[in-house]
C-alpha positions as CSV (number, residue, x, y, z in Angstrom):
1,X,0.0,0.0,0.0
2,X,1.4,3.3,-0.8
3,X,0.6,6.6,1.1
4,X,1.5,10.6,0.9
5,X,0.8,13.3,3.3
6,X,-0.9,16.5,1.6
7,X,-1.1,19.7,3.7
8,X,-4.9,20.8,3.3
9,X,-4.5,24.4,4.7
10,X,-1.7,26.9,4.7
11,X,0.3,27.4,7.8
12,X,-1.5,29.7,10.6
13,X,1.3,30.7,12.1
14,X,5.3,31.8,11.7
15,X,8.1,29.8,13.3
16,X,9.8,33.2,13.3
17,X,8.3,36.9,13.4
18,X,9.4,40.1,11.5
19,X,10.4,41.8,14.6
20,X,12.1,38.7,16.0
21,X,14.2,37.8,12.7
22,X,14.7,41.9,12.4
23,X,16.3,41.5,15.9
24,X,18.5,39.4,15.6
25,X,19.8,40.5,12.0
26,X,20.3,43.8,14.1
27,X,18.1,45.7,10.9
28,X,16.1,49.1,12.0
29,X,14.7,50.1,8.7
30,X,11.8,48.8,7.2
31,X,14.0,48.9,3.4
32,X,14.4,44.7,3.8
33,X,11.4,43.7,5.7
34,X,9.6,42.0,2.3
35,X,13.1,40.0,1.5
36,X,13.4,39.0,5.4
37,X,9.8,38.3,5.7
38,X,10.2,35.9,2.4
39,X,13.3,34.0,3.9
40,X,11.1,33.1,6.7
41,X,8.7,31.6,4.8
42,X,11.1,29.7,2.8
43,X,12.9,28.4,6.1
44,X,9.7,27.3,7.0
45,X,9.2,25.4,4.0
46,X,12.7,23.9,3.9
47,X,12.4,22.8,7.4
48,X,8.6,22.2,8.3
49,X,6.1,18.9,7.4
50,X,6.4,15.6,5.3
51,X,8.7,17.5,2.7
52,X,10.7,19.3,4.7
53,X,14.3,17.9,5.3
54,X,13.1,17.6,9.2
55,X,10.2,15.4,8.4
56,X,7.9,16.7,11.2
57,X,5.5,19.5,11.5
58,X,6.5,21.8,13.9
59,X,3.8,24.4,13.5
60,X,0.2,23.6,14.0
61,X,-0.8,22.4,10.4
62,X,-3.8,20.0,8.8
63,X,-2.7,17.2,6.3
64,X,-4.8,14.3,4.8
65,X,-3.0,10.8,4.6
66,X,-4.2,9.3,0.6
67,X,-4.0,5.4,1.0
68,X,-4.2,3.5,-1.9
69,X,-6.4,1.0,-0.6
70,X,-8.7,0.5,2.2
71,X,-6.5,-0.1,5.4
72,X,-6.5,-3.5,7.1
73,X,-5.9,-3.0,11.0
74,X,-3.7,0.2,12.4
75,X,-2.8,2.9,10.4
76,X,0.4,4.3,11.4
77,X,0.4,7.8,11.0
78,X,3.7,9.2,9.1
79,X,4.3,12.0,11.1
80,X,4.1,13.5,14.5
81,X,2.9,15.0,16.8
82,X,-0.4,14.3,16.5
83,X,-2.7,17.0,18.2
84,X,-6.3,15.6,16.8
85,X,-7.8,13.2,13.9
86,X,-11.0,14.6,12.6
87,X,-11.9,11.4,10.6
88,X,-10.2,8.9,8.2
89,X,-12.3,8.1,5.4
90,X,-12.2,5.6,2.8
91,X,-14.0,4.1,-0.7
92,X,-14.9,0.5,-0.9
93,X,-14.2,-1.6,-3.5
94,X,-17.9,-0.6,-4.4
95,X,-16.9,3.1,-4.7
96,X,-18.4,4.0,-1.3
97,X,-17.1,6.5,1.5
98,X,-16.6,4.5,4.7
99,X,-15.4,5.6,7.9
100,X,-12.3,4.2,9.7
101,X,-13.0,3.3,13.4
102,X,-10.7,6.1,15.3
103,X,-9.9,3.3,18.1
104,X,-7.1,2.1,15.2
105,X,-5.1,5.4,15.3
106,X,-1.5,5.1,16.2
107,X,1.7,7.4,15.7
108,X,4.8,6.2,14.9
């Protein structure tokens, strides 16, 4: 069975502020503050979630796990932490949504 991780909502939150990364790059004006504010957000995406080179999310984010097929027992989850599961759907071999009982949920 294969599986991949999609991120269903942009990121709510910065791992780093403006003001923060403006501090420590000791900068005062406001002539570099759309570069700086673009370099965060590209750290982010280097380090942050199942493509990131750390393989974690370490901002609060959604995802949805695509199976290929309907899963047989646990479903280990790819990557934690884990702060809820709303549901885990799936279609039968008939082409109908099911839903996965949550008592199976289990990070690895």
């Amino acid at each position: 069975m294969t599986q991949r991780l999609v991120q269903t909502a942009p990121l709510n939150a910065q791992v780093l502020t403006l003001p923060e990364a403006k501090a420590h790059l000791r900068v005062t004006t406001t002539t570099e503050d759309a570069l700086i504010e673009a370099l965060i957000v590209a750290a982010t995406d280097y380090l942050h979630g199942s493509k990131g080179i750390l393989g974690t999310a370490f901002l609060p984010s959604a995802w949805r796990l695509i199976m290929s097929e309907a899963p047989v027992g646990d479903i280990d989850l790819p990557m934690t932490p884990v702060a809820s599961v709303t549901d885990i759907r799936y279609r039968d071999t008939a082409g109908g949504e099911q839903v996965f009982s949550a008592a199976n949920i289990a990070a690895t």
